[in-house]
N, C-alpha and C positions, 0 to 999 in steps of 0.2 A: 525865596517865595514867602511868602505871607500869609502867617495862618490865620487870621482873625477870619477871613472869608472862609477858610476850609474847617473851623469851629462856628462859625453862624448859620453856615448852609447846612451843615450836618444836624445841628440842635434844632433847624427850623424843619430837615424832613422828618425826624426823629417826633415831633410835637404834631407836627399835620398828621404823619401816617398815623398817631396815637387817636390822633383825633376821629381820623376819618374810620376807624377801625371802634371804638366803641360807638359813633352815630353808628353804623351799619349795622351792629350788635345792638344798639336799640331798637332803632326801627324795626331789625327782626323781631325782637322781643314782642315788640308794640302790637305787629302784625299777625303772629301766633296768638294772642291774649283774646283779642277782639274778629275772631275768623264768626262765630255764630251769629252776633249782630249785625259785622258786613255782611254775612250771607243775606238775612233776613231783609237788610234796610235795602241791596241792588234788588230783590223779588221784589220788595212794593215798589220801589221805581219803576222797575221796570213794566210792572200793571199799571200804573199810572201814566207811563209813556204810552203805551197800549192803550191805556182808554182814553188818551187826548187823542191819538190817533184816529180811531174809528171815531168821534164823536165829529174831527171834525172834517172827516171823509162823508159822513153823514150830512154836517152844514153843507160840504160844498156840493154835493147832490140836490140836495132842498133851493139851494142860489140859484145852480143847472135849472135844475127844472122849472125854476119860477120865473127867471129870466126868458125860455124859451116859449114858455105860454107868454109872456109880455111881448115877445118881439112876434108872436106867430108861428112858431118857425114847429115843424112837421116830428112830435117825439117817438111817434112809432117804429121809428128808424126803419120803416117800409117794410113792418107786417102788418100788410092789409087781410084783413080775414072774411 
């Protein structure tokens, strides 16, 4: 048998698993350090999704409605009073 293969494959899991095990040790790091200003910067996102939201659930009300005075068409949706 041959060992160059059973000394390169061993030195290459040896070097990745080193690797992949201080990335994940950083990233954790990374991730504990900066939790305040993630918090902070997903709440104004997500205000800001929120107000594109409703602004343009409000255009397409204003289109609704302007379109159906244009073509005629009945908005009372039959409360006649």
């Amino acid at each position: 048998m041959e060992w160059i293969p059973i000394v390169l494959v061993t030195f290459k899991v040896l070097v990745l698993g080193t690797g992949m095990f201080f990335a994940v040790k950083w990233h954790y790091d990374q991730g504990k350090k900066g939790k305040e200003k993630e918090k902070r910067g997903v709440l104004r996102a997500g205000g800001k999704v929120a107000a594109v939201f409703v602004l343009s659930l409000l255009g397409l009300g204003v289109v609704t409605f302007v379109l159906m005075r244009t073509l005629g068409l009945d908005w009372m949706l039959g409360l006649d009073y």
